[in-house]
Residue, then its C-alpha position, 0 to 999 in steps of 0.5 A: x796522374x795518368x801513369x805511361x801507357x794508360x794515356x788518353x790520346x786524340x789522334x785527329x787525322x785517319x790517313x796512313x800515317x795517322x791510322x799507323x800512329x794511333x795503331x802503334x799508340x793503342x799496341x802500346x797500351x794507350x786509350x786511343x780515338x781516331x777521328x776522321x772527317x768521314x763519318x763513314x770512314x770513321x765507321x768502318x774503321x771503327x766496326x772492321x778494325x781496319x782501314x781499307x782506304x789508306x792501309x788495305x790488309x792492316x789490322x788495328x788493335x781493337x781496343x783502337x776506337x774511330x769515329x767523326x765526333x771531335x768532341x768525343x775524340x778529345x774529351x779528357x785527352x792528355x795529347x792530341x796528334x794532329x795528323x791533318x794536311x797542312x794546307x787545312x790545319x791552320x782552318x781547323x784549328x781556327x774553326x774547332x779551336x774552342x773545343x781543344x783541351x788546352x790542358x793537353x799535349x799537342x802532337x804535330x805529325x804533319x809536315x809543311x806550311x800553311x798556304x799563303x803565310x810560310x807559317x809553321x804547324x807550331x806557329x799555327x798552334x800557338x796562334x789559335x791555341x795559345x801557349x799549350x805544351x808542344x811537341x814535333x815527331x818527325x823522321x825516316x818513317x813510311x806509314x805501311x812499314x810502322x803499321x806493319x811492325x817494322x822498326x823505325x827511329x824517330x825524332x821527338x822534338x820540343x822546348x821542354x824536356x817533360x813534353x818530349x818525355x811524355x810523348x816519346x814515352x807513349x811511342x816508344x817499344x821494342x821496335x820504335x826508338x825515339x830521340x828527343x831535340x828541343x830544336x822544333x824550328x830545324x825538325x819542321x823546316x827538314x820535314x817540310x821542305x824535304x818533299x820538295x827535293x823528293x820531287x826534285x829527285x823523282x823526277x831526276x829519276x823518272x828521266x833516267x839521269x842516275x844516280x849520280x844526279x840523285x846523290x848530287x841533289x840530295x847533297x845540294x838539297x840539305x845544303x840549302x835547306x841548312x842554309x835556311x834553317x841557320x837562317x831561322x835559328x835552328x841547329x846545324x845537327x838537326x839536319x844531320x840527324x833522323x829528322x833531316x838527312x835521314x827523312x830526306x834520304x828515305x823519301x827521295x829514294x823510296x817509292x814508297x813516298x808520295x812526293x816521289x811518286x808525283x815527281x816520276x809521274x811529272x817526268x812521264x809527262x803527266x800534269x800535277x793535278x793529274x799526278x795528284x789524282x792518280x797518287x790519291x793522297x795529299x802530296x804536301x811538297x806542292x805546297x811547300x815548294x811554295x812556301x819554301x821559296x818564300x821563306x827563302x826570299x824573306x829570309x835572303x836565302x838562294x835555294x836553286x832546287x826549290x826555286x826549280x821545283x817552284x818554277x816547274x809547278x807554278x810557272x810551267x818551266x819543263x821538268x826536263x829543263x828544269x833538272x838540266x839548269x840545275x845540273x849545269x849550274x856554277x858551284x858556289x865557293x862552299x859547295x866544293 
């Protein structure tokens, strides 16, 4: 049995975050291959131990090996990270499916739902891979910040103990705390619909509303989300804790968010696709807001934020009227 820190770990996905986990993974004495789809990406990763493209400055271990072989990068791996939009993950899995180990752990650290279906990255799993073990890791984390070293606290959630042992173990040193939950329903509904209220919140800020207004949506926004994920079957303290309000905090008030970044720049008047061109990275809250509002819909829940955000990028309501109609929205009975 391979013994806690010698594992063999595919990380499948060279963006920040993915870069910054195989980076941490490798440091902590893994045996690590980071795949991308750029061969040529993949190749200065590999030869310059850095990542220019997403982490300037960074230097990754050199024992981090990349390259655009999937077939190589997971050969003999005990866990796979997918690390890949979720607006394509369902595909590849679809396409690439047969050459997955089914004997390995599978390690979601995207966020969001697959286009057109709602579905969750756990149920995109199961449905091309069958019943493999799985495991969420979600949390209050910017990827420039764990790259760095910086400490960091993250949830580690899945249906079995032994799996959400053996993936907090291979994360876990002197700055990285991990906490384990069986609740994967709650941690991926907080991470995914968590970018939704950041554009929310971005663009709150952007017109200068306060943070008054920043509080209130935050507030209302977890509100909504638990109303949902009661609605599914996740745990109320899941949304309480690092993978809830802890990620929701961080990314609708730090700059360093994408999903915000997208929301000022809505608020400066620019369009999404050029808000989206000018951030450079997936922006995952677009999608969700989408699919957010359909889980809302055929899960009979009301979601005013997200039914805002939805109607501001999909049905062209301006952003200024949007924030305006929430703001003066009746309070419900429970909302205090």
């Amino acid at each position: 049995m391979t013994q806690p820190g010698q594992e063999t770990i595919a990380v499948l996905g060279a963006g920040s975050w993915g870069t910054a986990l195989a980076a941490l993974l490798a440091a902590n004495g893994a045996q690590v291959r980071l795949w991308a789809r750029d061969c040529a990406h993949a190749e200065t990763i590999d030869r310059e131990h850095r990542n220019p493209r997403y982490l300037p400055g960074i230097e990754l271990p050199e024992t981090l090996r990349a390259g655009c072989d999937l077939a190589w990068a997971v050969d003999g791996a005990d866990q796979v990270w997918l690390v890949l939009p979720t607006k394509i993950l369902g595909q590849f899995l679809a396409e690439h499916g047969e050459i997955l180990p089914r004997s390995a752990i599978f390690v979601s650290a995207s966020k969001g739902f697959e286009p057109g279906s709602g579905l969750r990255i756990d149920e995109l799993v199961a449905r091309a891979l069958g019943d493999v073990p799985f495991a969420v890791v979600s949390g209050p984390t910017f990827a420039i910040e764990v790259a760095h070293g910086k400490p960091a606290a993250l949830a580690v959630g899945s249906r079995s103990h032994a799996v959400a042992d053996a993936v907090a173990n291979v994360l876990r040193n002197e700055r990285v705390r991990c906490y384990p939950s069986e609740d994967v329903v709650g941690i991926e509904l907080a991470g995914g619909l968590k970018n939704v209220l950041a554009i929310g919140a971005g663009v709150s800020d952007g017109f200068g509303f306060g943070a008054n207004a920043r509080a209130a949506l935050i507030t209302r926004g977890l509100a909504e989300i638990m109303r949902l994920g009661a609605a599914m079957g996740a745990k109320p303290e899941t949304f309480f804790g690092l993978a809830g309000l802890g990620d929701l905090v961080l990314t609708c008030t730090d700059d360093h968010s994408r999903n915000r970044q997208f929301g000022l720049r809505l608020a400066r008047g620019e369009s999404p696709d050029d808000a989206v061109a000018a951030i450079g990275q997936a922006v995952e809250g677009i999608s969700a807001a989408r699919e957010g509002r359909r889980l809302a819909r055929t899960y009979g829940q009301e979601m005013p934020i997200t039914e805002c955000i939805h109607r501001v990028l999909f049905e062209g309501l301006p952003a200024r009227e949007a924030v305006a109609e929430l703001l003066a929205r009746d309070p419900r009975p429970d909302e205090g």
